[in-house]
N, C-alpha and C positions, 0 to 999 in steps of 0.2 A: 611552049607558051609560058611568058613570066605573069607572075601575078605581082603585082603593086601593094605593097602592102598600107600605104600611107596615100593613098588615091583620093581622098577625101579631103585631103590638107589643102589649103590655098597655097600659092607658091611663098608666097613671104612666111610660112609657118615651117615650110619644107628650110628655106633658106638658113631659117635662124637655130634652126637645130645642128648646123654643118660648124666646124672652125672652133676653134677657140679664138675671141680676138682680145679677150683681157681687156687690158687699157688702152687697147690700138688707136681708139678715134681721138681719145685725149689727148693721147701724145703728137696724132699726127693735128691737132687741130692746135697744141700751141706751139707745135711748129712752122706752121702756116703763119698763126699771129706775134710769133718772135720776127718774121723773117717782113712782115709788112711794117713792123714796127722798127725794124731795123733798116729799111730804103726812104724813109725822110731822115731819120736821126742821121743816116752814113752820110746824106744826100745833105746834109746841113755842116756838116764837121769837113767834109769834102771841100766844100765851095768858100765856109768859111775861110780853112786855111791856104787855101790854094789863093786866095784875094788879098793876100798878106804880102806886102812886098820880099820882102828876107824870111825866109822860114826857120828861125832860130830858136831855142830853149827861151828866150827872155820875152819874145813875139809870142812863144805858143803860153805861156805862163800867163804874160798879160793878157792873152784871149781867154784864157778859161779862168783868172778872175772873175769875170762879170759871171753873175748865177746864171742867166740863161745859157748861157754856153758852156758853163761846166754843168746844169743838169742836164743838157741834151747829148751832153758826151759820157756824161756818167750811166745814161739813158741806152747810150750807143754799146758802150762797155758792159753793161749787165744783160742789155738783151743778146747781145754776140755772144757772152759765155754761153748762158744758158741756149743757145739756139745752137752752140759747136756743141754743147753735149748733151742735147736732141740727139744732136746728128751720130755722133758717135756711139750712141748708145744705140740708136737701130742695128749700125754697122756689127758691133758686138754682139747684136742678138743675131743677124743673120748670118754669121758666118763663125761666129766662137760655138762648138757644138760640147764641149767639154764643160759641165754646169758647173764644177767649182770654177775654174778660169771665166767662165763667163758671167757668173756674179761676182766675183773678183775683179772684175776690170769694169764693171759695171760701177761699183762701189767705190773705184779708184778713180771712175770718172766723174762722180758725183760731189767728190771730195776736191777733186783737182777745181772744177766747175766753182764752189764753193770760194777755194782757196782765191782763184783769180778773180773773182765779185767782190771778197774781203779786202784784196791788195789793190782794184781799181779806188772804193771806195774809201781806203786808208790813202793813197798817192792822191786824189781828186782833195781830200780833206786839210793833205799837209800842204796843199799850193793856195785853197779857199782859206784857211785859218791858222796858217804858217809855224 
């Protein structure tokens, strides 16, 4: 016969002593709100330029002149980084098991992530203010 040592807990008290979840809900909750915020902006940049007669550099420049259209692409562009390295970043935790290499790419994805939100907003800026 076992004996219970914690027979007295409620279950939600038992639950929350189990796991480590760190920052799991944060992460997974703005990745949910990257990824809703990312299906109108794509859903707008899509339709826009697909309604463009000729899809050329001088067509896609003049569209994203007008501000509404370059901030809903610029919208489009920072929420897609940071929502690929959401994503990559879980990937990295769940299968890099080697903690230098996996704070290592972790770091290189935070940087990259970075890199490509600084080079949307510097190319959106050189077509808005020439």
């Amino acid at each position: 016969m076992t004996q219970q040592t914690n027979s007295f807990q409620t279950d939600t008290a038992k639950v929350k002593g189990l796991g480590s979840s760190k920052s799991g809900f944060g992460h997974w909750w703005m990745q949910r709100m990257s990824a809703v915020l990312l299906i109108p902006c794509g859903l707008y940049v899509l339709f826009s330029l697909a309604g463009a007669e000729v899809l050329q550099a001088q067509v896609v420049v003049a569209w994203l002149t007008q501000p509404f259209n370059a901030a809903v692409t610029l919208l489009f562009a920072l929420a897609g980084s940071y929502h690929g390295a959401l994503g990559v970043d879980v990937v990295v935790e769940d299968y890099i098991h080697n903690h230098a290499v996996n704070l290592t790419l972790r770091y290189l994805t935070k940087i990259l992530m970075i890199v490509m939100m600084m080079s949307s907003v510097f190319a959106l800026a050189t077509i808005l203010f020439g």
